[in-house]
N, C-alpha and C positions, 0 to 999 in steps of 0.2 A: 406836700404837693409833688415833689418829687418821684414819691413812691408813689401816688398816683397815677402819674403820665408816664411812668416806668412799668407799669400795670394794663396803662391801655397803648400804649404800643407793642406791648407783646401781645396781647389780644387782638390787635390788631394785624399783626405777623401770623398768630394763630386760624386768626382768619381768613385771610389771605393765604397763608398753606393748606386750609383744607379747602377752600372754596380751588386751591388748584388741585387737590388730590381727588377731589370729588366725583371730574370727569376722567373719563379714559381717551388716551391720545389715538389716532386714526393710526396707525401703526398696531394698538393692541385691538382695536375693534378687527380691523383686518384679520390679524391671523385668531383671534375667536369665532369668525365665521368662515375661515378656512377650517379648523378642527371640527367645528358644527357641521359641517358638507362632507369632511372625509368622512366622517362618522355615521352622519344620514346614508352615503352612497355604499358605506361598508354591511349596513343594516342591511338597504335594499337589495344588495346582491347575494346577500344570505338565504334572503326572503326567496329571491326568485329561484335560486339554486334549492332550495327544500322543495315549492312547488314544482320544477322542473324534476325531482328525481322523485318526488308522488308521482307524479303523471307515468312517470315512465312505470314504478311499481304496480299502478292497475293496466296494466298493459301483460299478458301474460308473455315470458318469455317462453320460447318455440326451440326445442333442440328434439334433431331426432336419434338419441342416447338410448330415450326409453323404447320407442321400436326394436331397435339393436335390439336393447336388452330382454325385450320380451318374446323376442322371436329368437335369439339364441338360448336361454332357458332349455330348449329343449333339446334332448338328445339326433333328434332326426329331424334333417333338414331335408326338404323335397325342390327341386329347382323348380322354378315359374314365376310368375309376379304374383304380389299378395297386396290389396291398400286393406284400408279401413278409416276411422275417423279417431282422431286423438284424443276426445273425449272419452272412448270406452278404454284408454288405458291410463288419463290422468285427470278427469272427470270433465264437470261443465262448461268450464273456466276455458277450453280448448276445443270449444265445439264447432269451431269454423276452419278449424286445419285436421285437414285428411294428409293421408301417408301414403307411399307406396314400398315395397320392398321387393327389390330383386335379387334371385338366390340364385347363382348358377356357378357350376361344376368349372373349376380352373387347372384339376388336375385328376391324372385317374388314380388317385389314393385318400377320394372323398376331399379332398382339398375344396372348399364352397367359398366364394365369393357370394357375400351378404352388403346390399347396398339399399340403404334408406334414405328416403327423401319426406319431407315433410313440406306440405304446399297450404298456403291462406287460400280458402275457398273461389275458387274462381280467377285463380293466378296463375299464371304461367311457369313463372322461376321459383324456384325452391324457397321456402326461408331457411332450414338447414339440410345437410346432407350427410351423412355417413357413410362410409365404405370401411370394409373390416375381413379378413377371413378366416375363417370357419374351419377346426378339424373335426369330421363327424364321421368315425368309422362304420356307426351302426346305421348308416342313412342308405336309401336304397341306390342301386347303380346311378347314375346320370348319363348324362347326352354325352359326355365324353367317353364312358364305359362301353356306346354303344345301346343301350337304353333308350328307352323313350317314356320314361315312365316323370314323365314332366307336369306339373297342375300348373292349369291357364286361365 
């Protein structure tokens, strides 16, 4: 009889320990739903931060480098203003930004100030702008030589 009730009071302590392990105290439920929120709100700023930097990738970025570059390419520079449209020197993708280039004479030993501006269709302010100068001995006199041999 002994080992009996020696049997079921431990069963009954068994019981009573797990029916208290069973639940979780309001202390662990708290910070389970505090790591559950850092977690969701770490995901969500991932999330928005990838769509914010796609957005910005279908967005063509606008530098005027490649003017520079395609109008210094060549050996002879004529002073005047020159535009065109960005498209014909980096295809579709830029076909609402036109260019302008101003090329004029800063010194009389062909010294050329080469200055591009790149504008969104129907805008006032640049979106970039370049300024650079130019040694071009084989380019013809300029307005500083006394010349007029200027394209306008």
């Amino acid at each position: 009889m002994r080992i009996a009730q020696n049997n079921f009071s431990r069963r009954r302590a068994c019981r009573a320990e797990a029916q208290h392990r069973r639940a979780f105290s309001l202390l662990e439920v708290m910070i389970a739903i505090a790591i559950f929120f850092l977690a969701a709100f770490a995901i969500l700023s991932l999330v928005s931060s990838s769509l914010s930097n796609a957005r910005r990738l279908q967005r063509p970025l606008v530098d005027a480098g490649p003017v520079l570059a395609t109008i210094s390419n060549t050996n002879i520079l004529i002073e005047g203003t020159y535009s065109g449209n960005m498209s014909d020197i980096l295809g579709d993708a830029y076909r609402d930004y036109n260019w302008t280039a101003d090329i004029e004479e800063v010194a009389t030993n062909k010294l050329l100030s080469l200055e591009c501006a790149v504008q969104y269709r129907g805008a006032r302010e640049p979106v970039s702008d370049l300024t650079t100068l130019l040694y071009r001995p084989q380019s013809p006199a300029g307005s500083m030589e006394g010349a007029n041999f200027v394209h306008k």
